[in-house]
N, C-alpha and C positions, 0 to 999 in steps of 0.2 A: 117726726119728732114727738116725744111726747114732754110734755111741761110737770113736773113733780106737784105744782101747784091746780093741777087740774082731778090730782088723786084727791079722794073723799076723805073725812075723816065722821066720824070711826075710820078705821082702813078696811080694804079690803080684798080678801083672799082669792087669787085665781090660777089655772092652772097654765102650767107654762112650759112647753116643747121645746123651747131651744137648747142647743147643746150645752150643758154646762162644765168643764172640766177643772179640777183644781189638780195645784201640783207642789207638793211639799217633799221638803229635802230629796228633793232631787226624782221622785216618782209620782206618778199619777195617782192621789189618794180618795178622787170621786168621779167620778162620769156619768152623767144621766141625761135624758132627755125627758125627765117626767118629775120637774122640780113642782113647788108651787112658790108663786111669789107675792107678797104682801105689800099691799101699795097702801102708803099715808102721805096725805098730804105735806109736803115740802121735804119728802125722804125719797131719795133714790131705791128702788125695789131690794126687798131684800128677797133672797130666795132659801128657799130650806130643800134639801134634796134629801131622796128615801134613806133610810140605813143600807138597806139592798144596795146600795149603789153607791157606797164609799168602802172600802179597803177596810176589815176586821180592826188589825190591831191598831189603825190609824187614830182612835178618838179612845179618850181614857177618862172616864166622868171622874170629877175633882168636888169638893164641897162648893159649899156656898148656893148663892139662889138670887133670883131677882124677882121686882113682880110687874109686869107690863096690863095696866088697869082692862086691854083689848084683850089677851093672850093668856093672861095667867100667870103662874109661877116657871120659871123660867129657870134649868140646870145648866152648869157648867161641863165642858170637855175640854183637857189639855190634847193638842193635835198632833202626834208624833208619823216619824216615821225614820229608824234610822237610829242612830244619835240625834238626832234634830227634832227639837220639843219647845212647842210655842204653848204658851200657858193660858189655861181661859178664852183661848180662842173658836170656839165653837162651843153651841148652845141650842136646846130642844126646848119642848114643852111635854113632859109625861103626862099632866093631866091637862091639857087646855082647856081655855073655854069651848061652851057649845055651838058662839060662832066660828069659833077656831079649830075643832074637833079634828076638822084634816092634818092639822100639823103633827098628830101623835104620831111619834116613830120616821120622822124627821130633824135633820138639823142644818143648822145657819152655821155659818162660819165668814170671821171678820177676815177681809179680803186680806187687809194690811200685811199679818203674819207670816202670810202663806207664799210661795215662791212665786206662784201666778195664779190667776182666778181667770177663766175666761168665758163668754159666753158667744157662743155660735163663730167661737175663736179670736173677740177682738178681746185681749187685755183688758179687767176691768182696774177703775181708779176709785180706791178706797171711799167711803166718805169720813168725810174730814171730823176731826174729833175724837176719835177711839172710842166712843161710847156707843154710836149706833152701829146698825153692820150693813146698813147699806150696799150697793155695788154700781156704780157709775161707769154709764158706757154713752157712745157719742151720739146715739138717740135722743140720749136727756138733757131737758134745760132745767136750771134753776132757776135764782140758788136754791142751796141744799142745805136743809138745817145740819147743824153740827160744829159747823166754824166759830172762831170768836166770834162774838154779839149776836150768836144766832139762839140764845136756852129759853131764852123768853117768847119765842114763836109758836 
């Protein structure tokens, strides 16, 4: 078991082999085993996987931008595949920071969206709130920022 509350803050960046597969409107839109995942304190890991290893036409960069004080400036991707088109739901970093520099030509993608996220095949469970992108699986204890009364942690 690992406790979210034993991750560091600053967070930080490691490399991570287990299998990851996502599957939207109905196909497999990423598989890899060579994600990396970002661990902060009281957030379930988020994981960014290569471009190499999600499906071409599946990610359509959209405006807009965020700024993560660890990470940098942060673009948006509408996630298709199909007719089926989930908005904003995936996210890189073009320029990272230089502790972040691994994450260029990577992207996250919020679990929620997508038809399933799984890692080393079990289901993951969103984190709660829509604003992080966490990915909750039955390894991890909380809580997990995100929920009501959790902005001010």
């Amino acid at each position: 078991m690992e406790s979210v509350w034993d991750y560091p803050r600053p967070p930080r960046l490691e490399d991570c082999a287990k299998h990851l597969v996502i599957r939207f409107g109905g196909i497999v839109i990423a598989d890899t085993r060579r994600s990396l995942r970002v661990l902060e304190t009281s957030h379930p890991p988020v994981y960014y996987l290569p471009l190499a290893d999600i499906v071409k036409p599946a990610l359509v960069r959209v405006e807009g931008q965020s700024y993560c004080e660890w990470k940098g400036q942060a673009h948006y991707y509408d996630v298709v595949s199909g007719d089926a088109r989930a908005e904003r739901s995936a996210w890189g970093y073009a320029n990272p920071t230089a502790n972040f520099e691994r994450l260029r030509d990577r992207v996250a993608f919020y679990a929620g969206p997508m038809d399933e996220c799984t890692v080393d095949g079990e289901r993951v469970v969103p984190q709660p709130g829509g604003f992080y992108g966490g990915w909750i699986t039955r390894d991890l204890v909380g809580p997990f920022k995100g929920g009501p009364g959790s902005r001010g942690w």
